[in-house]
N, C-alpha and C positions, 0 to 999 in steps of 0.2 A: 394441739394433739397431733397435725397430720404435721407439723416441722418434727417432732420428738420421733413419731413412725420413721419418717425416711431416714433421721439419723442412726435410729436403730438398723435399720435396714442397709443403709452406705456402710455401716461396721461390720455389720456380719459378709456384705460382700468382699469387702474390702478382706477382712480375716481368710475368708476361704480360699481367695487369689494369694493373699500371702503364703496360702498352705498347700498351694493348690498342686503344685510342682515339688516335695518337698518327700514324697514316696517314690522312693527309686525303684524297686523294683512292682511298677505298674507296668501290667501286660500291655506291649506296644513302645516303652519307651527303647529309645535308639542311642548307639553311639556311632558316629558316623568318623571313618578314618581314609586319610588319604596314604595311598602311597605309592612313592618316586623310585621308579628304579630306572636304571644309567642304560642308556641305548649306543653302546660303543658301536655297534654295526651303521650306524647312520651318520654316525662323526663325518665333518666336512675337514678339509686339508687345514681351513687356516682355523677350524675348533681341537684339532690334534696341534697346531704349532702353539694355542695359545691356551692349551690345558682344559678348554672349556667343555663340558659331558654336558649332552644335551638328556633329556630326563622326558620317560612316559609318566604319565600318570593315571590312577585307577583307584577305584575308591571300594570300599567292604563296610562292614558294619556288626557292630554286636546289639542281640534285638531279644525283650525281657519276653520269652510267650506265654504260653497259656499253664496253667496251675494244673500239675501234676503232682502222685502219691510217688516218692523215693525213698529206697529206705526206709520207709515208714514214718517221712516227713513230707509233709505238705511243701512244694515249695516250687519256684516256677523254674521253666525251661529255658536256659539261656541259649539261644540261636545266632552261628554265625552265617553272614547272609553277604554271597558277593554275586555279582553278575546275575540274577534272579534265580539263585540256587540259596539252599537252605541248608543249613550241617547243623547239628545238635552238638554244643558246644561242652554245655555242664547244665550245673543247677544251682540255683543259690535261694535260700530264704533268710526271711528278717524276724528278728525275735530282743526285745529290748533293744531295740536303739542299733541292733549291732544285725551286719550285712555279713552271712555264712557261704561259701560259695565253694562250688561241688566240680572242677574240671575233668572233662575228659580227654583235654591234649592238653601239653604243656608246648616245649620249642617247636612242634611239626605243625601248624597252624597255617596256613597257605593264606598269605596279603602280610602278616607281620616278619618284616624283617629284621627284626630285637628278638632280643631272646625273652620269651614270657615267664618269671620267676615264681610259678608256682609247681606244689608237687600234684601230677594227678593222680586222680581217683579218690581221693577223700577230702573232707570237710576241713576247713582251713575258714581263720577269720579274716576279712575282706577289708569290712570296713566298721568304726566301732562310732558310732554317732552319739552315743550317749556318753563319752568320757567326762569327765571332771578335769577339771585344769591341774596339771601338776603329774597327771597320772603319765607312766609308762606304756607306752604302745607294745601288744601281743599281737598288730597286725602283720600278718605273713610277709608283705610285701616289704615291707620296712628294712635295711640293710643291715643298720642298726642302732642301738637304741633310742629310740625320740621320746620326746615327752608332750603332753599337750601342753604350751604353751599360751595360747592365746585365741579366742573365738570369736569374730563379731557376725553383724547383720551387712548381706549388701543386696542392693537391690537391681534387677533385670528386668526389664521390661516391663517395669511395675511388679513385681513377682518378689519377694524374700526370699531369703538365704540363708541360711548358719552357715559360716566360713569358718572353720579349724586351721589353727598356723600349730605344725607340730616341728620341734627345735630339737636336731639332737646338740650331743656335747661340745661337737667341733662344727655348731651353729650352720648344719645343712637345715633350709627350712622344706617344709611338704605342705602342699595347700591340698586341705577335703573340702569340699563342700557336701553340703548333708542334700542328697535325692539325685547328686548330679556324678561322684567319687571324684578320684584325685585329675592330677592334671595334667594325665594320658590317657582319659575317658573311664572308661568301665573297668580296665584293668592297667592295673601300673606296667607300662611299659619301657624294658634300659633303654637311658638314650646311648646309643650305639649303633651305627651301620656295618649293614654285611654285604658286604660285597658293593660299597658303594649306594646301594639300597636301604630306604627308611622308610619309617610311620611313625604319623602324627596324628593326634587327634583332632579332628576339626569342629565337631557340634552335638550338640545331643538335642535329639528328638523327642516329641511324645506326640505319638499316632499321626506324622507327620511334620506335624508342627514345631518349626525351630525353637526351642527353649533359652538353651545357653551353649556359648561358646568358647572356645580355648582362651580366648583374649577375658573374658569375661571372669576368669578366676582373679585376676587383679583388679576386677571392677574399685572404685574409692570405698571406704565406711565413714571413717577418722571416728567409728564411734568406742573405738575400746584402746589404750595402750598396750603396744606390744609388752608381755611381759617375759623379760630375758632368765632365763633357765641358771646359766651360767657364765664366769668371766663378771670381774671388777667392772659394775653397773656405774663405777664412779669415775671410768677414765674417759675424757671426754676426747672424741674424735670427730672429724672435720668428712670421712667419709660416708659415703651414701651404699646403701646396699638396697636390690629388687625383694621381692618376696621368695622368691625363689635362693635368694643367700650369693648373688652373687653381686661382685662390688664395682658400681659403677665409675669410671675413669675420671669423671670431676660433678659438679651439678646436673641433677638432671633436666634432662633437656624438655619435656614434656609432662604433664599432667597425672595425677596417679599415687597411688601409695609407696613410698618410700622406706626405709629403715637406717638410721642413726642414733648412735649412742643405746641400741638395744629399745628403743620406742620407735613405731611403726608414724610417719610422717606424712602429711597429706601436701602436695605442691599445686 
């Protein structure tokens, strides 16, 4: 009886840690971003002869707070937080599976130097965690049209996952993961610099505590095949592509999920 107890009990803890990370928008979670901009005023003679820009660094963050009435929707406050200051960012609620999100800046946001592609002032969808495979993405940020593709499990620090691989037609891939979004943190970010100047995502918090990380969207699964959208599933190729859709120059060199022949590869 008291072995049957504890394995009841090892399961249900066990389940709750798998879940336990798995609501993105809990007041306190964090996305923590860095960003590098070019300190041309400091250049030494032989960093001007030999092109090198030496780089400040400075870190901001988008922060889920407290549940507030908007519009006549329940739904929390998202806070942008740099140097121990606080700005009211937007607002975003969850409703089916699916992440709504409310801004009130778009490109004038002071730390990102990308341009942030949403419209403000109104309700626009984020992120859609409930799709079906196969389905069309209506999320805003999307350039265009992806489809969901493929979904597995991976695991962080003992913690579960749902990983979304969404493929558009000329096979750009987008990684979601569900509590954590995609893979410029809290909001899709172009990659593109201005003025020499970028942001990256580096980590997401919850009330402190490191969850998961940029590197961590490629964590392994090998528990699902990638399933390819589109393009002859039957022409067989020798190359290797990342998760991300971009095509590696011969075998990979290191550990990790891969993609060949349109099925996701574990080395």
């Amino acid at each position: 009886m008291r072995i049957i107890i504890f394995v009841i009990l090892f399961v249900v803890s066990f389940a709750a840690k798998a879940n336990d990370n798995s609501t993105m928008l809990s007041e306190g979670r964090e996305w923590i971003y860095e960003e590098l901009l070019p300190d041309y005023e400091s250049m030494t003679e032989e960093q001007i002869n030999n092109g090198e820009v030496p780089y400040t660094t400075s870190f901001h963050s988008l922060l889920v707070g407290k549940t507030v009435l908007f519009e006549g929707k329940e739904c929390h406050e998202i806070l942008h937080r740099k140097d121990d200051a606080e700005q009211l960012f937007g607002y975003a609620y969850e409703e089916g599976g699916k992440i709504f999100f409310y801004p009130l800046y778009a490109d004038d946001v002071e730390g990102f130097s990308q341009p942030i592609s949403y419209k403000k002032n109104e309700w626009q969808l984020l992120y859609d965690f409930s799709a079906t495979l196969g389905v069309s993405s209506e999320m805003v940020w999307l350039w265009c049209s992806f489809c969901l593709a493929d979904k597995d499990i991976i695991s962080v620090d003992g913690y579960q996952y749902t990983r979304q691989i969404w493929k558009s037609k000329d096979n750009h891939i987008s990684l979601i993961v569900e509590g954590i979004g995609c893979e410029t943190g809290f909001l899709y970010i172009e990659n593109i610099t201005n003025n020499g100047a970028s942001t990256q995502f580096v980590e997401c918090r919850d009330k402190g505590r490191r969850i998961f990380t940029n590197e961590d969207f490629n964590a392994t699964s090998g528990i699902s095949d990638f399933r390819a959208t589109s393009g002859n599933t039957n022409t067989v190729s020798s190359d290797y592509y990342d998760l991300q859709g971009r095509r590696l120059s011969g075998q990979p060199q290191r550990g990790g999920v891969y993609i060949q022949n349109g099925k996701k590869i574990l080395k």
